[in-house]
mmCIF file of the N, C-alpha and C atoms, coordinates in Angstrom:
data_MODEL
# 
_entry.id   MODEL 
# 
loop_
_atom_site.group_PDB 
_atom_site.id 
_atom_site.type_symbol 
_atom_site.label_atom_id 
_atom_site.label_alt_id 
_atom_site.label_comp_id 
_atom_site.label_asym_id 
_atom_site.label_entity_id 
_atom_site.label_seq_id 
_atom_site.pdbx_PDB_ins_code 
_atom_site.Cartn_x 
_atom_site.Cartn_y 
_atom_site.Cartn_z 
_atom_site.occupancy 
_atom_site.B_iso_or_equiv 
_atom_site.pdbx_formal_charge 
_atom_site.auth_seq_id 
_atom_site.auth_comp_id 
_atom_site.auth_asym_id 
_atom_site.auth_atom_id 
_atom_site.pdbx_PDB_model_num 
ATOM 1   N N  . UNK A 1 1  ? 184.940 189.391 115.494 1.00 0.00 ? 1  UNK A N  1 
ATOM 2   C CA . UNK A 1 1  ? 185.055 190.685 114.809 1.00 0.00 ? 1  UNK A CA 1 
ATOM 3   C C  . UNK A 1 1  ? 185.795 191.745 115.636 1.00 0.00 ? 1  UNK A C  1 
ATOM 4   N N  . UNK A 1 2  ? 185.644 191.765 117.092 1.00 0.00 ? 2  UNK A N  1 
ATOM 5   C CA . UNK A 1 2  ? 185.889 192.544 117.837 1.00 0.00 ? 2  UNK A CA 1 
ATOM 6   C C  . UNK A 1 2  ? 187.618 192.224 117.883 1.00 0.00 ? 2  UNK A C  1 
ATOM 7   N N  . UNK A 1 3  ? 188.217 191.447 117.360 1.00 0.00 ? 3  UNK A N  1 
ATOM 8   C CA . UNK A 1 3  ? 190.038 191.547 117.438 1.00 0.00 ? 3  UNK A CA 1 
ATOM 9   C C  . UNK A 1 3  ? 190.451 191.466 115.846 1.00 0.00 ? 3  UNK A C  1 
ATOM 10  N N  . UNK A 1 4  ? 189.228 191.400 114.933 1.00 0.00 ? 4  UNK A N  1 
ATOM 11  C CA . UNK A 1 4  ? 189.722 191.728 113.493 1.00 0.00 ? 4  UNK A CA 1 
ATOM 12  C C  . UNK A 1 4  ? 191.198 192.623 113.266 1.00 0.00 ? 4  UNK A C  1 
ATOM 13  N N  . UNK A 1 5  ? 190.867 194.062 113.405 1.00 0.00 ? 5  UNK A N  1 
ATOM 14  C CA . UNK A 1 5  ? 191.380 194.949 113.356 1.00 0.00 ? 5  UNK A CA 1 
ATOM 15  C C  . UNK A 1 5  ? 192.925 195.023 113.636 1.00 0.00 ? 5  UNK A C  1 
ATOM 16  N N  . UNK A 1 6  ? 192.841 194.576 114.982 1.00 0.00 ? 6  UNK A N  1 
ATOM 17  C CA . UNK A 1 6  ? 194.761 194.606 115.389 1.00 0.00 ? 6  UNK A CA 1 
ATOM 18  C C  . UNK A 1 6  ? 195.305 193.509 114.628 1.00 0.00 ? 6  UNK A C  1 
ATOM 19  N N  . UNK A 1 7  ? 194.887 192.518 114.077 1.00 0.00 ? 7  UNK A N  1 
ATOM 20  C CA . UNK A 1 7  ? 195.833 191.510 113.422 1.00 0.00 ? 7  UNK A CA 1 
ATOM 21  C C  . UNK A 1 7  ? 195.474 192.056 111.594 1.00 0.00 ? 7  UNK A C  1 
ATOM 22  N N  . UNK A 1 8  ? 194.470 192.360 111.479 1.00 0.00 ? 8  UNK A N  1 
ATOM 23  C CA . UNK A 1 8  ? 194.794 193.088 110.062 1.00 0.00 ? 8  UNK A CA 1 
ATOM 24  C C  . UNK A 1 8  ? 195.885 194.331 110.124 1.00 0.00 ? 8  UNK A C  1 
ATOM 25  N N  . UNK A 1 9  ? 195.968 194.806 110.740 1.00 0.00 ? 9  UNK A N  1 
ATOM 26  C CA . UNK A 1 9  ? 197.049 195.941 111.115 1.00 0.00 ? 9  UNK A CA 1 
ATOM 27  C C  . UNK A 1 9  ? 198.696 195.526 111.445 1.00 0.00 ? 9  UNK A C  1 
ATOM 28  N N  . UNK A 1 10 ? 198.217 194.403 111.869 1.00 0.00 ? 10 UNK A N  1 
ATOM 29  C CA . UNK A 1 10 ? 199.752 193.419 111.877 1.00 0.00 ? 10 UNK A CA 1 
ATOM 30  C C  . UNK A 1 10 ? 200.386 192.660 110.398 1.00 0.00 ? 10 UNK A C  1 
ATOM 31  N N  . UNK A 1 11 ? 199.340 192.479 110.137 1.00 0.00 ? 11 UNK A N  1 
ATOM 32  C CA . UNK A 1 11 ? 199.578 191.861 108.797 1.00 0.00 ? 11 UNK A CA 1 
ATOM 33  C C  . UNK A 1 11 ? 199.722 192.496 108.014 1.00 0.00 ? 11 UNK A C  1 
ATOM 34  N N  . UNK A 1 12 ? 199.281 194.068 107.933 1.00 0.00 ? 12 UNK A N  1 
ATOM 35  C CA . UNK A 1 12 ? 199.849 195.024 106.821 1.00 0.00 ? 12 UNK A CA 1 
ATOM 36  C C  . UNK A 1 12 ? 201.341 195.470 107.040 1.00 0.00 ? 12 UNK A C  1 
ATOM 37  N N  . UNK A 1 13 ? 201.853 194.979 108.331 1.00 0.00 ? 13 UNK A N  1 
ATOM 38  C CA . UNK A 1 13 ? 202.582 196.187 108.485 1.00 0.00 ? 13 UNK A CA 1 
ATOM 39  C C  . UNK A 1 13 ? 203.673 194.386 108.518 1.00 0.00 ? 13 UNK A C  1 
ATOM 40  N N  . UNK A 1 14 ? 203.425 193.590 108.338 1.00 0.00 ? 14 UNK A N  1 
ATOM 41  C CA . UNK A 1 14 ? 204.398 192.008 107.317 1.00 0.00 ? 14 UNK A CA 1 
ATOM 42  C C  . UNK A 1 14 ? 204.429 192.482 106.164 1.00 0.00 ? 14 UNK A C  1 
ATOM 43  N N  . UNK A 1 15 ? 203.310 192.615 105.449 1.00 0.00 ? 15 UNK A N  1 
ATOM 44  C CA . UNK A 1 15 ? 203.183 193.005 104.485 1.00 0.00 ? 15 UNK A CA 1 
ATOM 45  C C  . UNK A 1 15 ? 204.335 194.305 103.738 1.00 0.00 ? 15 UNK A C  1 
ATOM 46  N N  . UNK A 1 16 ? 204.190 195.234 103.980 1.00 0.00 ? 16 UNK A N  1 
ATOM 47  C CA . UNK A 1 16 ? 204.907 196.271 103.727 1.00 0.00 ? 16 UNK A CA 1 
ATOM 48  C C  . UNK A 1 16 ? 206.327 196.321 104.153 1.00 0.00 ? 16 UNK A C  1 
ATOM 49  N N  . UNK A 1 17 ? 206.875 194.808 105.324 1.00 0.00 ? 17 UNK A N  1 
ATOM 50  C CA . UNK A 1 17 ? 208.598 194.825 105.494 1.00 0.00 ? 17 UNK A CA 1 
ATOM 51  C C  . UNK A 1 17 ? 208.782 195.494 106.596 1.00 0.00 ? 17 UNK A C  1 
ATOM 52  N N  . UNK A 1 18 ? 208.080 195.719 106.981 1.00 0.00 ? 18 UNK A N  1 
ATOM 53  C CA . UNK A 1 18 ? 208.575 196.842 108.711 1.00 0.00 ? 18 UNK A CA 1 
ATOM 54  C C  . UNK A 1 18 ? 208.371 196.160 109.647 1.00 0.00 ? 18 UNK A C  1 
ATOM 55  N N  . UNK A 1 19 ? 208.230 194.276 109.461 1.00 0.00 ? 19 UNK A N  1 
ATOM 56  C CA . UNK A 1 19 ? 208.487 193.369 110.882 1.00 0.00 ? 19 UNK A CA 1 
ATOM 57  C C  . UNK A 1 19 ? 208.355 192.066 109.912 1.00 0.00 ? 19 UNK A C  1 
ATOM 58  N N  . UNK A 1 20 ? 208.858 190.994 110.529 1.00 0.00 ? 20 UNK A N  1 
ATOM 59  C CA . UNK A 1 20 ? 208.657 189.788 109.310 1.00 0.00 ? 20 UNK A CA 1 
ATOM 60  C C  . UNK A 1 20 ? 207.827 188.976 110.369 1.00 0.00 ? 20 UNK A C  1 
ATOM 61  N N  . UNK A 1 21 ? 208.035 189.152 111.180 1.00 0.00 ? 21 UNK A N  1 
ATOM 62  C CA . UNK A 1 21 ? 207.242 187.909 112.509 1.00 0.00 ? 21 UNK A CA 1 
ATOM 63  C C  . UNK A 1 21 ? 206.023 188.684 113.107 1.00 0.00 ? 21 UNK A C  1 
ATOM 64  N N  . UNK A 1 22 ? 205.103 188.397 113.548 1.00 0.00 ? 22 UNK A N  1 
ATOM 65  C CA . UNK A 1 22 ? 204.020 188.730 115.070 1.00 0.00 ? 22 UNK A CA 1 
ATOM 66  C C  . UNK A 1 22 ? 203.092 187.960 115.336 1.00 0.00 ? 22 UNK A C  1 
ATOM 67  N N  . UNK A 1 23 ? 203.020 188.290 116.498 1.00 0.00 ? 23 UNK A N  1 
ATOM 68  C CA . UNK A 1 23 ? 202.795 187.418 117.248 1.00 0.00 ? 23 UNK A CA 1 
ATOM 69  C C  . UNK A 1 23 ? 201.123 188.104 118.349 1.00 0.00 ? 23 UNK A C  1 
ATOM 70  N N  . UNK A 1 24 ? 200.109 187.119 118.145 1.00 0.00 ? 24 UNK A N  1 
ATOM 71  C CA . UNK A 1 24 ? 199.122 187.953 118.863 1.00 0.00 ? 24 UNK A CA 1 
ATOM 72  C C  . UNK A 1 24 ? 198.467 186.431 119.528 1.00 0.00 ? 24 UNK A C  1 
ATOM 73  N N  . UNK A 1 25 ? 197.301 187.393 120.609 1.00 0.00 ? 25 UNK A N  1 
ATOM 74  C CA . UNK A 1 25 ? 196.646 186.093 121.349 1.00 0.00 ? 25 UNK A CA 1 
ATOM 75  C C  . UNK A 1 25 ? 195.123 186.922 120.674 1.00 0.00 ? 25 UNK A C  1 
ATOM 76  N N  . UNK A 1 26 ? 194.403 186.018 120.268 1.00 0.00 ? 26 UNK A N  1 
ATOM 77  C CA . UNK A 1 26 ? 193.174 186.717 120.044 1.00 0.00 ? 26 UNK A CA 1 
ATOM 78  C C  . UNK A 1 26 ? 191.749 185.585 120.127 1.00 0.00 ? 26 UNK A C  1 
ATOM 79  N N  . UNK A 1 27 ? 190.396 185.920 119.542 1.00 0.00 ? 27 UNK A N  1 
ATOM 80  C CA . UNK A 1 27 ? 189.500 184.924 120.118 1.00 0.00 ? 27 UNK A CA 1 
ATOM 81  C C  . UNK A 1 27 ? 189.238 184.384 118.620 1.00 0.00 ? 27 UNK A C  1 
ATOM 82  N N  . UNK A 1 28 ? 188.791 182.971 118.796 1.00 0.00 ? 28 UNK A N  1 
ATOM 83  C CA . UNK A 1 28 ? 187.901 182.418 117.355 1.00 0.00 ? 28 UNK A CA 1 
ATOM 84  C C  . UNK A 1 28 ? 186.632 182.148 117.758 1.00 0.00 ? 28 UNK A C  1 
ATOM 85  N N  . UNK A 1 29 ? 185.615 181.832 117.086 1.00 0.00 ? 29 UNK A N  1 
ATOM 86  C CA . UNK A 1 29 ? 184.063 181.547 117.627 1.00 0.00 ? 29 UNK A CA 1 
ATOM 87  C C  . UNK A 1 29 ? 184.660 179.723 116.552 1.00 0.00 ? 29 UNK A C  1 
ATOM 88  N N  . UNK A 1 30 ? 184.641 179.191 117.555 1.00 0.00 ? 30 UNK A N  1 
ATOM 89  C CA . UNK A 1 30 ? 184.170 177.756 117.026 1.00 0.00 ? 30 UNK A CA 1 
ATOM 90  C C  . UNK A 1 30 ? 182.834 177.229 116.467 1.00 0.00 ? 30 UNK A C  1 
ATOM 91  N N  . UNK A 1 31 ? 183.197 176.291 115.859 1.00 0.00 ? 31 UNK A N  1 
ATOM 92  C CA . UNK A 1 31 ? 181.292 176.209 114.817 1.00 0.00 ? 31 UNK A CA 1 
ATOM 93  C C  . UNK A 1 31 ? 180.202 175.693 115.981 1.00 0.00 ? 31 UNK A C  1 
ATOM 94  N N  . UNK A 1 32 ? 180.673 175.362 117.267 1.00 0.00 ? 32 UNK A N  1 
ATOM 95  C CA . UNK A 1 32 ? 179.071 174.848 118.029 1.00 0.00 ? 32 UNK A CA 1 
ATOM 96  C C  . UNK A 1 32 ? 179.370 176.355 119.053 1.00 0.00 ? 32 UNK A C  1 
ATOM 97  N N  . UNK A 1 33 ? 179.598 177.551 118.826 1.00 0.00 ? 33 UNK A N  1 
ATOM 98  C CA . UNK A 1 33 ? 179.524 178.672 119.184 1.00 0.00 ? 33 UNK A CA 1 
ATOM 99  C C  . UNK A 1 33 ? 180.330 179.147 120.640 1.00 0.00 ? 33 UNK A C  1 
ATOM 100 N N  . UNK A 1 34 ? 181.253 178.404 120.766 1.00 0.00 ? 34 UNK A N  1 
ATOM 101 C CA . UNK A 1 34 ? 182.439 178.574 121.744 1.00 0.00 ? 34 UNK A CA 1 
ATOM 102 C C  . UNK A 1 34 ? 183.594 179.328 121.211 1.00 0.00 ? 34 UNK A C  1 
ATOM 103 N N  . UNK A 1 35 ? 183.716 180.692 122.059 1.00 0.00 ? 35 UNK A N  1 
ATOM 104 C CA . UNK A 1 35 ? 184.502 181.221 122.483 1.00 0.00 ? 35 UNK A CA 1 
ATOM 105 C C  . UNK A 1 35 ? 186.172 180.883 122.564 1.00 0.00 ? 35 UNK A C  1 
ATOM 106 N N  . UNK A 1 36 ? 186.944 180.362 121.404 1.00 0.00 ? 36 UNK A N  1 
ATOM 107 C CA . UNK A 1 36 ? 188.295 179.988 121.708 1.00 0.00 ? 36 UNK A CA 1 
ATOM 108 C C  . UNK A 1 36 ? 189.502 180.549 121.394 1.00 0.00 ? 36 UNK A C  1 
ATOM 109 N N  . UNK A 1 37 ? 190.566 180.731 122.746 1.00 0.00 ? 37 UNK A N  1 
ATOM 110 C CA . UNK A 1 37 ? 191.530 181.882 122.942 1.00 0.00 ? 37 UNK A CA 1 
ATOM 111 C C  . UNK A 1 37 ? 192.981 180.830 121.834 1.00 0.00 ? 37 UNK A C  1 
ATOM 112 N N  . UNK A 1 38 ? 193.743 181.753 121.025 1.00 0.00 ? 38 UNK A N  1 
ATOM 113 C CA . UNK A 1 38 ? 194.975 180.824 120.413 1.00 0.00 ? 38 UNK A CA 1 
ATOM 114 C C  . UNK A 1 38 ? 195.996 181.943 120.360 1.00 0.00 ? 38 UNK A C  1 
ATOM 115 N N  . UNK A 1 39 ? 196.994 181.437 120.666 1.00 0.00 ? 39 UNK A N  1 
ATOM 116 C CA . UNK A 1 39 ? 198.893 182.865 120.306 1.00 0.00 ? 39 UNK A CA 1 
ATOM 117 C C  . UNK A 1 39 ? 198.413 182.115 118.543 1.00 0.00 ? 39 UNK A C  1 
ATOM 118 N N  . UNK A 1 40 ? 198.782 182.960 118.393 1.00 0.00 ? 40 UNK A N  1 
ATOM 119 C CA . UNK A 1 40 ? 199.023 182.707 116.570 1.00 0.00 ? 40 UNK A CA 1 
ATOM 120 C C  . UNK A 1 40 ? 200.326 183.823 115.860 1.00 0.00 ? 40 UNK A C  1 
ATOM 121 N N  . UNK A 1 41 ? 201.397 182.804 116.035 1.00 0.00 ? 41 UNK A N  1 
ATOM 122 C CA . UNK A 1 41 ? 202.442 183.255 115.426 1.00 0.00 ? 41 UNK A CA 1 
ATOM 123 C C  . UNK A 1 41 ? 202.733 183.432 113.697 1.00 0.00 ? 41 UNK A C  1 
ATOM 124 N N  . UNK A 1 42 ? 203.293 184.308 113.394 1.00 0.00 ? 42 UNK A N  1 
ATOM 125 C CA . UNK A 1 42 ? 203.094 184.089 111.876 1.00 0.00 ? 42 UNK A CA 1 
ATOM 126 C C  . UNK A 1 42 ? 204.153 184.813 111.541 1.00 0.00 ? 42 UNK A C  1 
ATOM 127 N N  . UNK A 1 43 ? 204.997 183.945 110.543 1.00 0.00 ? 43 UNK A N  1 
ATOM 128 C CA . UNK A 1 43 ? 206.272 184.908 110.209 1.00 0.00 ? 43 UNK A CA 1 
ATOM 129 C C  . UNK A 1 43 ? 206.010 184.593 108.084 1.00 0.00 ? 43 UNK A C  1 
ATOM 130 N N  . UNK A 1 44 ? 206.784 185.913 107.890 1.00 0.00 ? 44 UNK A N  1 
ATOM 131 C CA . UNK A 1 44 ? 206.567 185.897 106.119 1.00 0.00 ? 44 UNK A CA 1 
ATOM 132 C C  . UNK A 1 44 ? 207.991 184.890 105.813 1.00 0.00 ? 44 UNK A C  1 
ATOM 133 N N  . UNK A 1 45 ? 207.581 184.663 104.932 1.00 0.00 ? 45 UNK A N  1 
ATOM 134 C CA . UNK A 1 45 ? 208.604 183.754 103.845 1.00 0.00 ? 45 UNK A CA 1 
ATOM 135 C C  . UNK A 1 45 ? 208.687 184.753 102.323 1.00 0.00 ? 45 UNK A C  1 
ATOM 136 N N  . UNK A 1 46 ? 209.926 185.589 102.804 1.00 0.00 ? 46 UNK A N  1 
ATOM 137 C CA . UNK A 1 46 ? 210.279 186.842 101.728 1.00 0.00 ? 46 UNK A CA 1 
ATOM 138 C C  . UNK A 1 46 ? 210.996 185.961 99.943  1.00 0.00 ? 46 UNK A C  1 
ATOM 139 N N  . UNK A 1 47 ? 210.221 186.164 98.947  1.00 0.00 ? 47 UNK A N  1 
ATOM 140 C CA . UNK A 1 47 ? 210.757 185.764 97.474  1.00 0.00 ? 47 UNK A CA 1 
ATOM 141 C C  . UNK A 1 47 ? 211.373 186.938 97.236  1.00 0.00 ? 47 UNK A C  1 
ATOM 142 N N  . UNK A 1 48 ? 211.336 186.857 95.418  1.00 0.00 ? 48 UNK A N  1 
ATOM 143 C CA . UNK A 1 48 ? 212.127 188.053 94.817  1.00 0.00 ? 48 UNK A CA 1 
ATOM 144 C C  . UNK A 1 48 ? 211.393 189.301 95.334  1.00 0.00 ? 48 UNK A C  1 
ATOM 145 N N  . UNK A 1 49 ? 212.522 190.351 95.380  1.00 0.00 ? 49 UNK A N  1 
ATOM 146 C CA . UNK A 1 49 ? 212.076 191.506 95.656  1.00 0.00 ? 49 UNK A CA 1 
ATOM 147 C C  . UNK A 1 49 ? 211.632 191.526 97.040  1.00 0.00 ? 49 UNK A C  1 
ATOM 148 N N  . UNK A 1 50 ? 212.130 191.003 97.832  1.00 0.00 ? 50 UNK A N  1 
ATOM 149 C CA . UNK A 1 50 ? 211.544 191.195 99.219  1.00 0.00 ? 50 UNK A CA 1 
ATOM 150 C C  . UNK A 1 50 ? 210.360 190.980 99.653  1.00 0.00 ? 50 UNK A C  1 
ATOM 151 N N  . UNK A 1 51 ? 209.530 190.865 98.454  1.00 0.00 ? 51 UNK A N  1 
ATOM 152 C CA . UNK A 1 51 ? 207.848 190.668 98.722  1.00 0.00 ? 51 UNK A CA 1 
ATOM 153 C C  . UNK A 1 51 ? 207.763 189.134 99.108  1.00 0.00 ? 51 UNK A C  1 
ATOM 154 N N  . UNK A 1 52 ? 206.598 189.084 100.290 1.00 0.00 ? 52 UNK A N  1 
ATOM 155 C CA . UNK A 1 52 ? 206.334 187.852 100.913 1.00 0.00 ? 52 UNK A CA 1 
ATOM 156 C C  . UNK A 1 52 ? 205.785 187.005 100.206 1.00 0.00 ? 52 UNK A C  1 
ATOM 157 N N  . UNK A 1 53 ? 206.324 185.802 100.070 1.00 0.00 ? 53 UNK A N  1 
ATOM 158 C CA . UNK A 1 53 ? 205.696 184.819 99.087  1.00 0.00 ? 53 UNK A CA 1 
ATOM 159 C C  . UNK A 1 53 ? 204.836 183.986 99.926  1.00 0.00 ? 53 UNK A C  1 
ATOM 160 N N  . UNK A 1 54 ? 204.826 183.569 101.098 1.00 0.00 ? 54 UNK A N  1 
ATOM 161 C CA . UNK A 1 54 ? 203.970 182.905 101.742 1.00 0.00 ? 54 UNK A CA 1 
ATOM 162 C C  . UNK A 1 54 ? 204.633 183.265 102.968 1.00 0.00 ? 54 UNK A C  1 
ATOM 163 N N  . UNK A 1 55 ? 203.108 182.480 103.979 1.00 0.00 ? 55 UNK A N  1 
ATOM 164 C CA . UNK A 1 55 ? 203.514 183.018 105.866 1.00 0.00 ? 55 UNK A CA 1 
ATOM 165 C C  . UNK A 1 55 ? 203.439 181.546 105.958 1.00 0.00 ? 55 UNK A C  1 
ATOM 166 N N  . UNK A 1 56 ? 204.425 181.112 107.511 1.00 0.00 ? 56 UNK A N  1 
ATOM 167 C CA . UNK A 1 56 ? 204.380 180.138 108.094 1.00 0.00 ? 56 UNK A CA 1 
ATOM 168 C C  . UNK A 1 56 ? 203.366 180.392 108.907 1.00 0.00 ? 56 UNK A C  1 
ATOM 169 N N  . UNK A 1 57 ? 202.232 179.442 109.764 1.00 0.00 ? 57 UNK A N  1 
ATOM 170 C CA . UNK A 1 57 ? 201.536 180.682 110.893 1.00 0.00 ? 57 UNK A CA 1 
ATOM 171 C C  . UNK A 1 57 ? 201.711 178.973 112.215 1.00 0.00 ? 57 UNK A C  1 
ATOM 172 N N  . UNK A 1 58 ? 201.345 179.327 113.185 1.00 0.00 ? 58 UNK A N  1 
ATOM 173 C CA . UNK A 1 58 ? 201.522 178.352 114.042 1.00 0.00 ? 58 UNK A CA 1 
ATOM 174 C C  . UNK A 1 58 ? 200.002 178.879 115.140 1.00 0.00 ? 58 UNK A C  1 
ATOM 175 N N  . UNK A 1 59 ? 199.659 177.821 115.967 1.00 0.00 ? 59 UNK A N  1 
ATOM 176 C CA . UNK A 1 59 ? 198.605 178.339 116.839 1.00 0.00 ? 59 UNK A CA 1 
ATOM 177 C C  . UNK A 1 59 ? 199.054 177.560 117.717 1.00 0.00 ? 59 UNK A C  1 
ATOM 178 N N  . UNK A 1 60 ? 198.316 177.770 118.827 1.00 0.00 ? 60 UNK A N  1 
ATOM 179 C CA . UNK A 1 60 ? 198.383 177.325 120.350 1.00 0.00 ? 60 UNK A CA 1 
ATOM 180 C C  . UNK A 1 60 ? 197.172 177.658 120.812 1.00 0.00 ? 60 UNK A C  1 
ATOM 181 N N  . UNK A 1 61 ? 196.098 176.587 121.338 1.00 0.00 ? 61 UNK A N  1 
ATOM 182 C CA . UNK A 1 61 ? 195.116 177.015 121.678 1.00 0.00 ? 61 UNK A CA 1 
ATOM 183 C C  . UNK A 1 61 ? 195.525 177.672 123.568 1.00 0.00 ? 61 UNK A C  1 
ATOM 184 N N  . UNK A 1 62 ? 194.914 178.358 123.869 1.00 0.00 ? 62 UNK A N  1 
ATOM 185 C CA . UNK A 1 62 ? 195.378 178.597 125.301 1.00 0.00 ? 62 UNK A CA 1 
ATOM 186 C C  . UNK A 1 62 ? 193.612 178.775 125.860 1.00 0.00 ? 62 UNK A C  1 
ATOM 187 N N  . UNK A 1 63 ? 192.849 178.602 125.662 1.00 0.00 ? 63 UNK A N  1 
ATOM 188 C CA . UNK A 1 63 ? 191.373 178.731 126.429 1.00 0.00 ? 63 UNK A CA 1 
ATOM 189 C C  . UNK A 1 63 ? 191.567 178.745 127.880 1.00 0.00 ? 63 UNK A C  1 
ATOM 190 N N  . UNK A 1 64 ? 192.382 177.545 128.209 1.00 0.00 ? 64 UNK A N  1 
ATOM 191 C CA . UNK A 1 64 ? 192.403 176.881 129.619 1.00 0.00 ? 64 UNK A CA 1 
ATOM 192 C C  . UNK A 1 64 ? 192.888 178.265 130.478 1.00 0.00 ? 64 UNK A C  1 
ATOM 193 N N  . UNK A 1 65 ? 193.992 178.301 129.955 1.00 0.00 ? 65 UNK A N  1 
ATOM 194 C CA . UNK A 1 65 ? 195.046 179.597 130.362 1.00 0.00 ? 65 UNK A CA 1 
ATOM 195 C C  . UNK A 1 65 ? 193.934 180.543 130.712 1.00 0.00 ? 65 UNK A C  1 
ATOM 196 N N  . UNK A 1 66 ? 193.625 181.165 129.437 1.00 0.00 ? 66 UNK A N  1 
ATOM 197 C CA . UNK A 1 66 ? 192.513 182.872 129.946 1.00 0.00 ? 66 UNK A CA 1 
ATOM 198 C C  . UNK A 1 66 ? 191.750 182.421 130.462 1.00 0.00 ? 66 UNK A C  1 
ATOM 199 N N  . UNK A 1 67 ? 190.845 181.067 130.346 1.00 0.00 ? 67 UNK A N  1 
ATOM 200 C CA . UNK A 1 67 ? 189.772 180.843 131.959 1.00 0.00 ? 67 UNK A CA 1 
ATOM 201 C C  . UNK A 1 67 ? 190.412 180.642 133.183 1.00 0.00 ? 67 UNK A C  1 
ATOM 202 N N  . UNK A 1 68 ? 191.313 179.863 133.341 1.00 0.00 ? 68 UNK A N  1 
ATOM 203 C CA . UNK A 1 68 ? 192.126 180.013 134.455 1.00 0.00 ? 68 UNK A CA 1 
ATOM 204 C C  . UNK A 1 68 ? 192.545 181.917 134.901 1.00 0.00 ? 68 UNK A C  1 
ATOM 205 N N  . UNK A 1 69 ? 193.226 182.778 134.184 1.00 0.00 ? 69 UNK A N  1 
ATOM 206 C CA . UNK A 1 69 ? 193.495 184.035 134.597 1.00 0.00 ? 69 UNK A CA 1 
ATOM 207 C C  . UNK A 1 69 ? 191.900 184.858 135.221 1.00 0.00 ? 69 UNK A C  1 
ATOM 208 N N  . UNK A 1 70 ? 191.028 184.479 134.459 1.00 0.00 ? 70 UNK A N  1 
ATOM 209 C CA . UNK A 1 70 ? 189.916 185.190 134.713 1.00 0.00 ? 70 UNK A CA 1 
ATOM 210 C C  . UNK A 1 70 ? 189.464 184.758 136.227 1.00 0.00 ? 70 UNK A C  1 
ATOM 211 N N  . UNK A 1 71 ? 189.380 183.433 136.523 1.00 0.00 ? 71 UNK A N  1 
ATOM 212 C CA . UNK A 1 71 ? 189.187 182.659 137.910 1.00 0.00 ? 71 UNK A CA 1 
ATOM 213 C C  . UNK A 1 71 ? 190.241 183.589 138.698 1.00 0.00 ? 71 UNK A C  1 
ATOM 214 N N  . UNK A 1 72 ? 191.262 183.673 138.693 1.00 0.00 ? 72 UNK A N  1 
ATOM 215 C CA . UNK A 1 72 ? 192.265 184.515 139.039 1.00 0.00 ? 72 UNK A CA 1 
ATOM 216 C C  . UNK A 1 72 ? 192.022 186.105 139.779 1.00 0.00 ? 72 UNK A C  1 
ATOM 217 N N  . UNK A 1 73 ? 191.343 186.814 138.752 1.00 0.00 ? 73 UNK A N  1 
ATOM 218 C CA . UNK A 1 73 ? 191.159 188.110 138.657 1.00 0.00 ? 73 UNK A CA 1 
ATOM 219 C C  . UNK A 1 73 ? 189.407 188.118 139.427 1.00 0.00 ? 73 UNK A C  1 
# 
């Protein structure tokens, strides 16, 4: 819940034509209650009228990565 917000805010602003691609790293809660980090790219696929007819979206899990940076820090 806590990274809801910036990717709904990304997606409005696909939505409305003022970027066709973005790109964020954010968390999922997996179903046995783990914590998992993914880039999730997502670009619109524009029909008539410029309005988005569908998104491509792509993921990358990176967990390893942000536990590794955190060991780091």
């Amino acid at each position: 819940p806590d990274d809801r917000s910036a990717g709904v805010d990304r997606l409005a602003a696909v939505m409305a034509g003022e970027q066709d691609v973005y790109r964020t790293e954010k968390r999922f809660l997996a179903a046995d209650g783990r914590i998992v980090w993914a880039i999730m790219t997502a670009a619109a696929v524009r029909g008539a009228e410029e309005k988005p007819a569908y998104f491509i979206a792509q993921m990358q899990d990176i967990t390893d990565r942000k536990r590794a940076e955190d060991r780091l820090r």
